[in-house]
C-alpha positions in Angstrom: 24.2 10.4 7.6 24.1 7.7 5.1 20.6 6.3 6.1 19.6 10.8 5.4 21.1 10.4 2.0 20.0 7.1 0.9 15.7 8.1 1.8 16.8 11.1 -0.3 17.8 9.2 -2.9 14.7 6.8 -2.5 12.4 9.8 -2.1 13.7 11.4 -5.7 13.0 8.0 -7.2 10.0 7.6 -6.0 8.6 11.4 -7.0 9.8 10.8 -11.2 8.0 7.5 -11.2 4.9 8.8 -9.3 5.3 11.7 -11.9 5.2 9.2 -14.2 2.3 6.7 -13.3 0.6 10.2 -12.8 1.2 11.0 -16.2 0.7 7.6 -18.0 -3.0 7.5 -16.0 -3.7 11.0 -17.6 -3.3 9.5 -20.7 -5.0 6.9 -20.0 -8.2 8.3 -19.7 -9.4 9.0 -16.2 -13.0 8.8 -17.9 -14.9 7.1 -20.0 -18.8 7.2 -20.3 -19.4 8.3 -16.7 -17.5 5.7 -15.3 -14.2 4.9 -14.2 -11.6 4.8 -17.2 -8.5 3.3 -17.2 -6.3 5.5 -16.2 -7.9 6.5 -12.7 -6.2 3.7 -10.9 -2.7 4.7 -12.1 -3.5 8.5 -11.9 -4.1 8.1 -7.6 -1.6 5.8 -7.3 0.9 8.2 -9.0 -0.5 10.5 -6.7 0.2 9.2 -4.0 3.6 7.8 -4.7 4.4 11.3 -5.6 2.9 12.7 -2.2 4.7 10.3 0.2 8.1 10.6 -1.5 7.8 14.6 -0.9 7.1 13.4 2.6 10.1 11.1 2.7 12.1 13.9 1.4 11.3 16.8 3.2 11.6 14.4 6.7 14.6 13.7 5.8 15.8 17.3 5.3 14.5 18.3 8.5 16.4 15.0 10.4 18.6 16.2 13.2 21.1 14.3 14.6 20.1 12.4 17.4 22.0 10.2 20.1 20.0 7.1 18.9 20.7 6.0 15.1 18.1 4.5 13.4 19.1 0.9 12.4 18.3 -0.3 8.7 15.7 -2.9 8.1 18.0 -5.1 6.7 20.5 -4.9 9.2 18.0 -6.3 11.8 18.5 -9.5 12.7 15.9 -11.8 10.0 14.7 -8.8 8.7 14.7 -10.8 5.5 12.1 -12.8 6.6 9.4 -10.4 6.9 10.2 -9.1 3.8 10.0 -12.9 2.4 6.4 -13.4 4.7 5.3 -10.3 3.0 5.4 -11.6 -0.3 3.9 -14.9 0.5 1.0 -13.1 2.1 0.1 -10.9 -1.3 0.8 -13.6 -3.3 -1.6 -15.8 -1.5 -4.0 -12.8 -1.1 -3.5 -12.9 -5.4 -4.5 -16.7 -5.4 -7.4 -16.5 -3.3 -8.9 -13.1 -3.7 -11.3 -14.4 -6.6 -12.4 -17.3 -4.2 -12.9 -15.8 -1.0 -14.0 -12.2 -2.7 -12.2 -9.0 -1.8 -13.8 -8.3 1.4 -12.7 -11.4 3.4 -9.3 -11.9 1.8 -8.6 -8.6 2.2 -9.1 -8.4 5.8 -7.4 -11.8 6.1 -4.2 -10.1 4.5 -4.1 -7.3 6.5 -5.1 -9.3 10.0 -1.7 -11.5 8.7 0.3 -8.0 8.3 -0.7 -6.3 11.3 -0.1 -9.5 13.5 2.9 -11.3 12.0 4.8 -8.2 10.6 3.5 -5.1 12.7 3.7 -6.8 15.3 -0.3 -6.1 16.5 -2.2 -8.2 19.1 -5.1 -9.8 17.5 -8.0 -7.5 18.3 -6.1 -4.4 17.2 -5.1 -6.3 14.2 -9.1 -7.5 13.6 -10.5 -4.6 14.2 -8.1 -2.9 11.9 -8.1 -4.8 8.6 -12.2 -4.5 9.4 -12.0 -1.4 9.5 -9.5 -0.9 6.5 -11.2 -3.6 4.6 -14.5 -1.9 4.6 -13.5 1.9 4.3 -11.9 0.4 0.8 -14.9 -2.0 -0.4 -17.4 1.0 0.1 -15.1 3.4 -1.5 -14.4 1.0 -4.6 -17.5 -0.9 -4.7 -20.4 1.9 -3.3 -18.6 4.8 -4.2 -16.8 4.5 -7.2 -19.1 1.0 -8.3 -16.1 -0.7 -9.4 -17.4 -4.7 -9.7 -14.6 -6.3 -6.9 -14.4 -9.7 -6.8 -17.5 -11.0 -4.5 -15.9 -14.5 -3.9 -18.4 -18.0 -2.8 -19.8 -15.9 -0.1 -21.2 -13.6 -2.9 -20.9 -10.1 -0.7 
């Protein structure tokens, strides 16, 4: 019952700061010149911050009370440390990401998320972050042709 109320809580949150990204990116300028302005970025992420805290919130209004109780993160034993792997993993993707270029660090990223936190066996985990990796490049880079860092490989 508390777990219900607290992903409320988060969910609410979550929806008047998506509303406000959402907002601030509108402002921004979603356009400029035929290109991307600065306030796209902002705009999708509000978006879909917005979108998945609807999702948290209807789920847990429809939540019915099951045998099994769903244990916090944090009350999992070194929970804490996946939360504190996380962080050194984007950090490091921050570090490296003009070096290696976007492509390759992000697949490395997500390969290191899917295995050490998720939990993955390597292949699923490779062919994953490939597959995520690239869907995003072609999007941002083919798509959208926002200039991503290309890194000493120069692709």
């Amino acid at each position: 019952m508390l777990m219900k109320h607290r992903n409320m809580g988060s969910a609410i949150f979550c929806l008047i700061l998506g509303l406000f990204v959402l907002m601030t990116g509108v402002r921004l300028g979603l356009k400029v010149d035929l290109r991307i302005g600065p306030g796209f970025f902002p705009f999708v992420a509000g978006i879909l911050l917005a979108f998945l805290s609807i999702v948290l919130f209807v789920q847990s209004l429809t939540e019915t009370k099951t045998g099994q109780q769903k244990r916090s993160f944090w009350s999992k034993e070194h929970g804490w440390v996946f939360v504190f792997l996380t962080l050194v993993g984007i950090g490091t993707y921050i570090l490296v990401l003009n070096y290696l270029g976007f492509l390759l660090s992000t697949f490395l990223l997500l390969f290191f998320l899917f295995t050490v936190i998720g939990g993955l066996k390597w292949w699923k985990a490779a062919l994953s972050g490939t597959i995520a990796a690239a869907a995003v490049y072609l999007v941002f880079e083919i798509w959208l042709r926002a200039n991503l860092p290309r890194g000493f490989f120069s692709f």
